[in-house]
C-alpha positions in Angstrom: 0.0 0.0 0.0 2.9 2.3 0.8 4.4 2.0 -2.8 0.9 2.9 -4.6 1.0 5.4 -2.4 4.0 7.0 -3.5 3.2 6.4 -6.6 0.4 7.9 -7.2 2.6 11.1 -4.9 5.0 11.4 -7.5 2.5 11.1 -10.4 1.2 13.6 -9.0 4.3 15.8 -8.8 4.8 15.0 -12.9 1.3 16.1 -13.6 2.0 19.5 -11.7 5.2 20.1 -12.5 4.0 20.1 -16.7 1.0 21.9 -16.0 3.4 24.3 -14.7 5.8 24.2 -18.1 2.8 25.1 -20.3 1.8 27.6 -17.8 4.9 29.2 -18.6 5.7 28.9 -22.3 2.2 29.9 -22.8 3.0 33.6 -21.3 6.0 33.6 -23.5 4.6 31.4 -26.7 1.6 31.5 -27.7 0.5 27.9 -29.1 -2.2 26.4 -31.1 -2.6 22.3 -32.7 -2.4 22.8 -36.3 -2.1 20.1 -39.2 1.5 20.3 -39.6 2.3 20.2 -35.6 1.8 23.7 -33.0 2.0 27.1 -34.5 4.4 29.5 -32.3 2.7 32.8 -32.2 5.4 35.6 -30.5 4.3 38.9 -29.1 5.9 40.8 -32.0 5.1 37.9 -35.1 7.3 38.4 -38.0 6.3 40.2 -40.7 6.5 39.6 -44.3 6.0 42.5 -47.2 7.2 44.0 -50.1 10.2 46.9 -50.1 8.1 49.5 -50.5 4.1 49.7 -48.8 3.1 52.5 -51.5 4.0 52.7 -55.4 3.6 55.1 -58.1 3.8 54.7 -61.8 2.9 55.1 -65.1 1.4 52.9 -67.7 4.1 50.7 -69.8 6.2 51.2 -66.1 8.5 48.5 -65.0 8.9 48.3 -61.5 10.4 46.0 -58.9 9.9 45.2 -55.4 11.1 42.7 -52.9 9.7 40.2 -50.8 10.9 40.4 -47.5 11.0 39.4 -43.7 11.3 41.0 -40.9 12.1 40.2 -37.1 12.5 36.4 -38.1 13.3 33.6 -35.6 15.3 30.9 -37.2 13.4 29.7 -40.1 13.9 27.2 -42.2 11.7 29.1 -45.0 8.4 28.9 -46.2 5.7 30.4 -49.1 3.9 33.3 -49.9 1.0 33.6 -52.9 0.8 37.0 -54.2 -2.3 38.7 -55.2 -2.8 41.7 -57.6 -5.0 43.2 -60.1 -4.7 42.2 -63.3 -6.4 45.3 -65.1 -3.7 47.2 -63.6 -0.4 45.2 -63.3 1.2 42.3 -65.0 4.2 40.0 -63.2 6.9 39.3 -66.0 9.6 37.5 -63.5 10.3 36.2 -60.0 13.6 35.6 -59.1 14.1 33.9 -55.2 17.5 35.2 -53.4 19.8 32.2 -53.6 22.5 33.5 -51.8 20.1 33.3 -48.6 17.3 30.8 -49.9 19.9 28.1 -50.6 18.0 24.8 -50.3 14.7 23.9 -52.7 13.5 27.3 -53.7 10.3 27.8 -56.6 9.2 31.1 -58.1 5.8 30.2 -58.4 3.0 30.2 -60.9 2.9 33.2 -62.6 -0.7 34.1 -63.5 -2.0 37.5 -65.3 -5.3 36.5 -66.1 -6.3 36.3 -62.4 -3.7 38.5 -61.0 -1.9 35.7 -58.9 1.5 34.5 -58.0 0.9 30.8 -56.5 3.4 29.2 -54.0 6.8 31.3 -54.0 8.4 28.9 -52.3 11.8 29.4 -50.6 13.9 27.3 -47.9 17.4 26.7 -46.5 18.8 24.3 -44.8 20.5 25.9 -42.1 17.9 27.9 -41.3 17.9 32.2 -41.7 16.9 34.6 -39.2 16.2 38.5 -38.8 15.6 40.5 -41.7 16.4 39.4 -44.9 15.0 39.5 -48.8 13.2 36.5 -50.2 12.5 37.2 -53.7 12.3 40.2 -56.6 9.7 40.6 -58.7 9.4 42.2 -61.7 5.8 44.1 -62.6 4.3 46.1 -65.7 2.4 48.8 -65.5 -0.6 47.8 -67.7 -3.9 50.1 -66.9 -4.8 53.1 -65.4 -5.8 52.6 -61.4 -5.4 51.4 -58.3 -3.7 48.1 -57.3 -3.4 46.1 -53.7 -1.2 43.8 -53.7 -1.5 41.5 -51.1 -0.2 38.3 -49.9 -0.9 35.3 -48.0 0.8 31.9 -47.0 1.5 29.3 -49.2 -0.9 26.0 -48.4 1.9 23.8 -49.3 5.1 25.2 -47.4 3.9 27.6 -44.9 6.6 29.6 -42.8 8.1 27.3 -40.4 10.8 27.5 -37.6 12.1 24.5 -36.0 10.0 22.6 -37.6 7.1 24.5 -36.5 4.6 25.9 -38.2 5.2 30.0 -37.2 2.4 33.0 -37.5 3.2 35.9 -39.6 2.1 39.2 -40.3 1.1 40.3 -43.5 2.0 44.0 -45.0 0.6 45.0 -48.6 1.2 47.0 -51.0 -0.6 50.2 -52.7 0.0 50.7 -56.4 -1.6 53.8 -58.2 -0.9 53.7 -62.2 -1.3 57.4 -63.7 -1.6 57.5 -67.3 1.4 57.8 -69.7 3.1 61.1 -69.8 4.3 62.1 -73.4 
């Protein structure tokens, strides 16, 4: 009787002492089940964006911005889909850093009918952190207006640290196409 007894006393101090971890990483981590294992979510998330938040240009234009990150934990890489309008702006080229991304890298899909980029994907396998570019891309200038361009993660290779699954924040872009000066 003794032994069950001390037992069920130091299953008891297991059971506390984990309730305790979580209690603890989840005031540092945030964390949530997900499909490819718990998603980490900081108090200042990384962000992903383009180099500039606000572009001007005018019709038959070529422009280029960046994809980058920002405040990054080690991260083994991940995938963005870019969304624009295609009245306004076609993509001619993506072209992923491979002096960062060093492992499997794609430029995606290119599509100008629907104004999407599908799965940029990027990775290395020692893992990148901070602030650092992904990708250029190349845009066109086609019609007069105004474009968002806006991005989300890729559903096949979403951002990942540690093998985690990692929250980011998302920061688009405004494009305003003037018409041609002569």
């Amino acid at each position: 009787m003794i032994v069950n007894k001390l037992n069920i006393k130091i299953l008891a101090i297991m059971l506390a002492s984990q309730i305790t971890i979580s209690c603890n990483e989840s005031t540092d981590n945030q964390s949530q089940n997900s499909s490819l294992g718990t998603t980490v979510t900081r108090a200042t998330d990384p962000t992903v964006g383009l180099s500039s938040e606000q572009i001007s240009a005018n019709v038959g234009d070529e422009f280029t911005l960046d994809i980058t990150l920002s405040n990054f934990p080690i991260s083994e890489g991940g995938g963005v889909t870019i969304q624009y309008d295609p009245n306004v702006l076609n993509v001619s080229n993506v072209i992923i850093n491979s002096d960062v991304w060093n492992f499997v890298n794609k430029v995606g899909s290119i599509d100008n009918n629907n104004g999407i980029i599908s799965d940029i994907l990027f990775s290395s396998f020692e893992g990148v952190s901070g602030d650092n570019s992904v990708a250029t891309i190349t845009f066109t200038a086609i019609g007069t207006g105004q474009s968002n361009i806006s991005m989300t993660d890729s559903s096949i290779n979403p951002f990942s640290s540690e093998g985690n699954k990692i929250s980011v924040n998302f920061v688009n872009t405004n494009v305003q196409i003037n018409t041609a000066s002569n």
